[in-house]
C-alpha positions as CSV (number, residue, x, y, z in Angstrom):
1,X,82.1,1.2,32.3
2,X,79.0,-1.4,32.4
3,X,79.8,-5.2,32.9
4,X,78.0,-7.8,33.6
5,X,78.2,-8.7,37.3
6,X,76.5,-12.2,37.2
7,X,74.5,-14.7,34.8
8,X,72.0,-16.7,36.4
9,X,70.8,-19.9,34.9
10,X,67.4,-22.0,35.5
11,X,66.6,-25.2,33.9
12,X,68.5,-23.8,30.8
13,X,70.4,-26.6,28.8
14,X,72.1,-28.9,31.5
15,X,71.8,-26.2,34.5
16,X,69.3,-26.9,37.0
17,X,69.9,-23.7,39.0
18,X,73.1,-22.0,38.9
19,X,74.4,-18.6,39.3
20,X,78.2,-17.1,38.0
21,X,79.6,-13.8,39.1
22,X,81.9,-12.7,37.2
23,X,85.1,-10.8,37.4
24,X,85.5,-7.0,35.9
25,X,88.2,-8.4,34.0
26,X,88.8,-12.0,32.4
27,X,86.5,-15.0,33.9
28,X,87.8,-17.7,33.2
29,X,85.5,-21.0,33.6
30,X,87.2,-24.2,33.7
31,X,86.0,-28.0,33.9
32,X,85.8,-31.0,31.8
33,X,84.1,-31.5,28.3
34,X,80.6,-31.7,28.2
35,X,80.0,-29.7,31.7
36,X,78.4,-26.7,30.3
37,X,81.4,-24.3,29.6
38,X,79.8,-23.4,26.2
39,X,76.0,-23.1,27.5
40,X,76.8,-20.2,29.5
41,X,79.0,-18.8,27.3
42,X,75.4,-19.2,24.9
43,X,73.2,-17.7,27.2
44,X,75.8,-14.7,27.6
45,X,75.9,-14.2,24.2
46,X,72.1,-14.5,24.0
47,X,71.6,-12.3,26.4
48,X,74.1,-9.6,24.9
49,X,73.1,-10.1,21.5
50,X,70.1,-11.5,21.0
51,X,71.3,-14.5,19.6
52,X,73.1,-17.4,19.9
53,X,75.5,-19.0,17.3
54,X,74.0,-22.1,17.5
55,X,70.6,-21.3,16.1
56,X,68.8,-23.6,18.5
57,X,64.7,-23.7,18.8
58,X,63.4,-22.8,21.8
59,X,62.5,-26.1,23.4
60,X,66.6,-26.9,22.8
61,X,67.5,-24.3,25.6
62,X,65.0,-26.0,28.2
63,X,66.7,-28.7,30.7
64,X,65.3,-32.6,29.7
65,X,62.0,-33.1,31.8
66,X,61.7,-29.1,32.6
67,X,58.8,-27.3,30.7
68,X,60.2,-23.7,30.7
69,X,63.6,-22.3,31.2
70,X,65.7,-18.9,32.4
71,X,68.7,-17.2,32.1
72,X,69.2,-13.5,33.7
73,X,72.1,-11.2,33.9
74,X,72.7,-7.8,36.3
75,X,74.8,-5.1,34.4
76,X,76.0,-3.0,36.6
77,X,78.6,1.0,35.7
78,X,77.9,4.5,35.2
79,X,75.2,5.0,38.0
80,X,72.8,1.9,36.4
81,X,71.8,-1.2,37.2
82,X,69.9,-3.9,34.1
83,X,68.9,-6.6,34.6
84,X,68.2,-8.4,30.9
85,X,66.3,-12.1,31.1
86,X,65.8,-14.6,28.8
87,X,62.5,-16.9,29.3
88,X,61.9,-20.0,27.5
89,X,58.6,-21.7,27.3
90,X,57.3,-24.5,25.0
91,X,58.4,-23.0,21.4
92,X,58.2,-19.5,23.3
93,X,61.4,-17.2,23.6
94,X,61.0,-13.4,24.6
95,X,63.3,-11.1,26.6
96,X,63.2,-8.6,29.4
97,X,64.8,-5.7,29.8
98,X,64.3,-4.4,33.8
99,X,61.2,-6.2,34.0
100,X,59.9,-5.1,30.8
101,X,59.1,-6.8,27.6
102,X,61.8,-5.7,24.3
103,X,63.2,-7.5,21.1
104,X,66.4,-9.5,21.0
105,X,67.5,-6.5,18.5
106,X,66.9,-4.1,21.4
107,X,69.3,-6.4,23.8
108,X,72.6,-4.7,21.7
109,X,71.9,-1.3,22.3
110,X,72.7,-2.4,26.0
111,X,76.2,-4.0,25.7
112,X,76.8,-6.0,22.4
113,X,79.1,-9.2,22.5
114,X,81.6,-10.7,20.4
115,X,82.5,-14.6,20.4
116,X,85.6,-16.1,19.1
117,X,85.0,-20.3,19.2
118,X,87.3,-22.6,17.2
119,X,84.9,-22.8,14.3
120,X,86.0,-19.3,13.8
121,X,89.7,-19.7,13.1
122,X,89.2,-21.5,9.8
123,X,86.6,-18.4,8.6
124,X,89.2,-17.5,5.8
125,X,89.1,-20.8,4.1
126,X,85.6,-21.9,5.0
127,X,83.2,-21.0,2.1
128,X,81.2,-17.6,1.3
129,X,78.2,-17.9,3.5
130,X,80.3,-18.2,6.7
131,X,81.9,-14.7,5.9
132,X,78.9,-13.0,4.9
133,X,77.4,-14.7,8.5
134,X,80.3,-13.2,9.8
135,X,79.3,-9.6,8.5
136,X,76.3,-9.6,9.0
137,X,76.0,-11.0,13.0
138,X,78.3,-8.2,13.8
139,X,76.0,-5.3,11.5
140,X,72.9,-6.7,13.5
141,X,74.3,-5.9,16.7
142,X,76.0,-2.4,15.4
143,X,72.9,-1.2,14.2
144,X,69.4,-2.6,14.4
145,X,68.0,-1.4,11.4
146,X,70.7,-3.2,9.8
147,X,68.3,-6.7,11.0
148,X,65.4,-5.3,9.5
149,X,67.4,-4.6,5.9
150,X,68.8,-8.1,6.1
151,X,65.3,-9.8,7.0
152,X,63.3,-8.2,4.2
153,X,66.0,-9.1,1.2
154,X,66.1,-12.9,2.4
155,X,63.1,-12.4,2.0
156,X,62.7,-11.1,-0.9
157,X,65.2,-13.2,-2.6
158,X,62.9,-16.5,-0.9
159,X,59.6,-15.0,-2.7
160,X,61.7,-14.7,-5.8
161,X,63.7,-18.0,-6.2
162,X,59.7,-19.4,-5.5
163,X,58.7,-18.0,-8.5
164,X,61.3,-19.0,-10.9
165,X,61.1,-22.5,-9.7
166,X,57.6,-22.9,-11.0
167,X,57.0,-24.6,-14.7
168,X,55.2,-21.4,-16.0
169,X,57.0,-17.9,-14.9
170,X,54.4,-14.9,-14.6
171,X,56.7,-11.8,-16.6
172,X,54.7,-9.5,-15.2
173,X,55.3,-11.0,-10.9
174,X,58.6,-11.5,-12.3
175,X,59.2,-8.1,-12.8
176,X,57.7,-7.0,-9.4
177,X,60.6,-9.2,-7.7
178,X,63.0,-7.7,-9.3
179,X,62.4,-4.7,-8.1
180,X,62.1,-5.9,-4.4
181,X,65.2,-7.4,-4.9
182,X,66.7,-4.6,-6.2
183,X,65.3,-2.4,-3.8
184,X,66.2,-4.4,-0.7
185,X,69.5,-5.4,-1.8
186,X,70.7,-2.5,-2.4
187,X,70.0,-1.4,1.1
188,X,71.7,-4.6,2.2
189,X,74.6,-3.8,0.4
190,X,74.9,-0.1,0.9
191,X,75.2,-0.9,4.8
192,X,77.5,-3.1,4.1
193,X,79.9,-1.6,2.0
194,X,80.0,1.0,4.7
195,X,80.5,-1.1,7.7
196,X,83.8,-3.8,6.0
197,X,85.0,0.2,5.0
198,X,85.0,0.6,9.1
199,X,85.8,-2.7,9.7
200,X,88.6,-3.3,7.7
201,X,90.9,-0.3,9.0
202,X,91.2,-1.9,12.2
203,X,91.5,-5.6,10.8
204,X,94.4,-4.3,8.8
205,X,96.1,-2.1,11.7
206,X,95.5,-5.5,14.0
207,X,96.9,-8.1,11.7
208,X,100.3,-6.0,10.9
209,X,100.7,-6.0,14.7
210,X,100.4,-9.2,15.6
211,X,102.1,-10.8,12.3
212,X,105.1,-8.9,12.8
213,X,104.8,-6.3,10.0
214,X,102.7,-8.3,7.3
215,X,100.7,-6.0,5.0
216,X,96.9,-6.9,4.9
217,X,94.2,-6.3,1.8
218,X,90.8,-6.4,2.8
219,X,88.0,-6.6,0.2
220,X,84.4,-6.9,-0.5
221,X,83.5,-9.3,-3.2
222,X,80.7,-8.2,-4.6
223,X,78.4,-9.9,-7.2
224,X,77.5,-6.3,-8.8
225,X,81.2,-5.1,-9.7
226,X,84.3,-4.5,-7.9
227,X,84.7,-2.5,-4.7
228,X,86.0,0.3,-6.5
229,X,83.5,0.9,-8.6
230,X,80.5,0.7,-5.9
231,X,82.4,2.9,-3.9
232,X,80.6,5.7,-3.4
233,X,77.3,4.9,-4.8
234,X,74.1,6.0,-3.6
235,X,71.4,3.7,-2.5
236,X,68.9,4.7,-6.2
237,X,72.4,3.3,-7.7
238,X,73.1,0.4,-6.7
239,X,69.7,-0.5,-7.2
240,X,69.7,0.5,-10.8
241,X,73.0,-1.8,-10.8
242,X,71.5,-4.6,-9.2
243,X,68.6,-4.4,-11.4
244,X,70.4,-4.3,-14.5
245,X,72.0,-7.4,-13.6
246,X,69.2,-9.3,-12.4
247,X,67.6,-8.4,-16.5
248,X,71.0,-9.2,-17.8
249,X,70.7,-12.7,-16.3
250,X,67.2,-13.4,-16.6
251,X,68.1,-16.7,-19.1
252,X,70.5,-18.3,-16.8
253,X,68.7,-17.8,-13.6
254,X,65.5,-19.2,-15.0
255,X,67.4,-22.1,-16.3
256,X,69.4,-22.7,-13.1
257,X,66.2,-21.6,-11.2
258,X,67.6,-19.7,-8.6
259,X,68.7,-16.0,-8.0
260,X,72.3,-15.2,-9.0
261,X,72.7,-11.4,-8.3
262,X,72.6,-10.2,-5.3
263,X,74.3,-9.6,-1.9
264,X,73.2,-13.1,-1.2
265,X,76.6,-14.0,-3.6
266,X,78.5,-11.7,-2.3
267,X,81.9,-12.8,-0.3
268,X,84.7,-11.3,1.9
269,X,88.4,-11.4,0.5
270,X,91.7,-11.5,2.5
271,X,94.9,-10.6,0.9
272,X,98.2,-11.5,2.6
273,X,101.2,-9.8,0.4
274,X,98.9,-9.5,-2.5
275,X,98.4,-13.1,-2.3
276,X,94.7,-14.3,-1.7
277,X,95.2,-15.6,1.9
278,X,92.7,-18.6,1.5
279,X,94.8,-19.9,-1.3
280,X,98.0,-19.1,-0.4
281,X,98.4,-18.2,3.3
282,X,99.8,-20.6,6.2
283,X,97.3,-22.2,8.6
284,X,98.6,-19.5,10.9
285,X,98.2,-16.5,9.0
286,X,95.0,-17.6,8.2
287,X,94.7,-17.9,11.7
288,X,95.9,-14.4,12.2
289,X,93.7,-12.7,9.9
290,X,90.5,-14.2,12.0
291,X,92.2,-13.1,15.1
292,X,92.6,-9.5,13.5
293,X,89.1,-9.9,12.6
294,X,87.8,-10.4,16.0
295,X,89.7,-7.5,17.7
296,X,88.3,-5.4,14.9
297,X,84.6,-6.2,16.2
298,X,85.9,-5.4,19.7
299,X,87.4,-2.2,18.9
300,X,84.5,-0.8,16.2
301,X,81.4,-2.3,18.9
302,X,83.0,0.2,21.3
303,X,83.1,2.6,18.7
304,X,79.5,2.1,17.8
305,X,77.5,1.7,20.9
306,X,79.8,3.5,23.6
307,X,80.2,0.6,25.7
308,X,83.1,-1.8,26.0
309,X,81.3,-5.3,24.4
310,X,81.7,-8.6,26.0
311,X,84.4,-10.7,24.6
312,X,83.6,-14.8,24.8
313,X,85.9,-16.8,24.0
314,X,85.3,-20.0,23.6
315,X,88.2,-22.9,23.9
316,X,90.3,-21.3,21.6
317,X,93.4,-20.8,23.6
318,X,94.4,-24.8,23.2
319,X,94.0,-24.1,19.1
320,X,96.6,-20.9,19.3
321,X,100.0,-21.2,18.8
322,X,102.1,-19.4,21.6
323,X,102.7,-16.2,19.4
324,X,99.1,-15.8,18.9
325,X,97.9,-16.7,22.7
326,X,100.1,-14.0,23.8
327,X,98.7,-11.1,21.1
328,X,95.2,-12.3,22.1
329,X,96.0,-12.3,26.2
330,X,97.8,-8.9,25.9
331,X,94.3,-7.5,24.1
332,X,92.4,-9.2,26.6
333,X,94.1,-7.9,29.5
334,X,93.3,-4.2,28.8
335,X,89.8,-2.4,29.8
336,X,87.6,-5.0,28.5
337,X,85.7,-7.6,30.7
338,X,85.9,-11.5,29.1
339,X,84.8,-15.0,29.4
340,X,87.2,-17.5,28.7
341,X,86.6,-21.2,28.6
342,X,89.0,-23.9,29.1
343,X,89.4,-27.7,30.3
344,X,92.7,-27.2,31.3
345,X,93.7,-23.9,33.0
346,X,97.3,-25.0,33.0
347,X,97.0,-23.4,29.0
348,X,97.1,-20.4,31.1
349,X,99.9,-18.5,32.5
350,X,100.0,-18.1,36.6
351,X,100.6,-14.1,36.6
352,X,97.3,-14.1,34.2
353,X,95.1,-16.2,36.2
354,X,96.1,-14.2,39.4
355,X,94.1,-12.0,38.1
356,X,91.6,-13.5,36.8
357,X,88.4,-14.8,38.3
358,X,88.2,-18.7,38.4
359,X,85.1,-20.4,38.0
360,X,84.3,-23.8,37.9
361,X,82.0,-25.8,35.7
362,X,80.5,-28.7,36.7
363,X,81.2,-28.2,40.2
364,X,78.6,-26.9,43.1
């Protein structure tokens, strides 16, 4: 099984120059707020996927007063040895993978990661973009050509919304994005249509465990017509779909001046006893379902790549109830290697950090 053995940090965010082994099992890294707990969990997940969930610019990672900045990590299982580095200079970012250049979207095919932060337990009743973000963070790490298909329909969509912004509309240009759009979201959505499909088995297997029995619906919303009646359609038909409905709502989007079909709208739904759960569910089945959610990434990444990902999680513990601290220990404490962040590691119980590794923040 490859883990990551240590993270090494130079001049990156308030680290002058500080290395972290961690354990084969759960780190857990513990100090007060503010002492960095959450930049290394960034440069792990940076390093793992590419990426960090903070969107920063590249002179946002360097140390005030420093000009560049590193962060490195040794993998280490099955007869190899990677080292992956991150080096930040100026407005510069690029990666290395045993000392040679790659793309962030390469870094996945390594050992992909999957973060859980407090932000994340309100993802059922936060609004549509966090849930398609959601989606499609996870299908960029599963697959990298999923990136690419995401990239060119924003794209797309951007050249597009350009165009009916302007006074005077060209027919002729108009037409021409439409068929982009078409084109490329129907890639978008074809991928994923397929991915919730895998996704949503284990999210539904996950939440009846740990809710005691509850049944789970998991749906994709999309713009073009109901998940039934996309199921099963070919790439040339969703396109045709999507490009019927883009003509069909020529009027209203050049009125409103924006682009209105698409996977762009689309949204992730969560049923709870055939009750829409961000209407009608508790704070804690709500809670639940983003829990399920996360173990679902854990269990498909290791379906997708062959390696067990890195779980992060990021000062969540003190926002579960007991119930839910105990499902999410119990998954952690199988065959997968996690970061855990904390202030206080009295949230923890003392049979669970004897086996942890303890690492602390803030201190030399």
């Amino acid at each position: 099984m490859l883990l990551v053995r240590s993270l090494s940090l130079r001049d990156w965010r308030n680290f002058d120059d500080r290395t972290i082994g961690l354990g084969e099992g759960m780190t857990v890294l513990h100090g007060r707020n503010a002492s960095g707990k959450t930049n290394v969990v960034e440069a792990l997940q940076t390093l793992t996927s590419g990426r960090s969930f903070r969107r920063p610019r590249p002179a946002e990672l360097v140390r005030e007063g420093q000009g560049r900045a590193l962060a490195s990590a040794r993998l280490e299982g099955d007869g190899r040895v990677i080292d992956v580095c991150c080096k930040v200079e100026g407005t510069r970012r690029h990666f290395e993978r045993n000392g040679k250049r790659c793309h962030a979207a390469d870094l996945p095919e390594t050992m992909m990661s999957v973060l859980f932060c407090p932000d994340d337990l309100s993802l059922v009743k936060r609004g549509a973009s966090h849930r398609r973000d959601e989606l499609d963070d996870f299908g960029r790490q599963a697959n990298r050509g999923y990136g690419r298909v995401l990239a060119a329909y924003e794209r797309a969509v951007a050249q597009r919304n350009r165009l009916i912004r302007e006074d005077v509309v060209d027919p002729g240009l108009l037409g021409v994005w439409d068929e982009s759009v078409a084109l490329c979201g129907a890639a978008l959505l074809f991928a994923r249509l397929r991915l919730f499909r895998r996704l949503s088995s284990h999210v539904r297997d996950i939440y009846e465990r740990i809710s005691g029995g509850e049944r789970l619906d998991c749906t994709y919303i999309a713009s073009v017509g109901s998940q039934e009646e996309l199921a099963g359609l070919s790439k040339d038909e969703l396109r045709d779909l999507i490009l019927r409905q883009l003509e069909e709502r020529r009027h209203d989007e050049l009125r409103r001046r924006q682009t209105l079909v698409g996977p762009h709208r689309d949204d992730l739904g969560f049923a709870i006893g055939g009750r829409d759960a961000r209407a009608f569910a508790s704070q804690g089945q709500q809670r639940s379902v983003a829990l399920a959610l996360k173990m679902a990434e854990v269990k498909l990444s290791f379906e997708v790549v062959g390696t067990r990902p890195l779980l992060l999680l990021d000062d969540v513990m003190s926002e579960l109830d007991e119930r839910r601290s105990v499902a999410l220990m119990d998954f952690v404490q199988g065959t997968i290697q996690s970061v855990v962040t904390t202030a206080n590691v009295g949230n923890f119980p003392r049979e669970l950090l004897d086996r942890a590794t303890l690492v602390g923040i803030g201190e030399l």
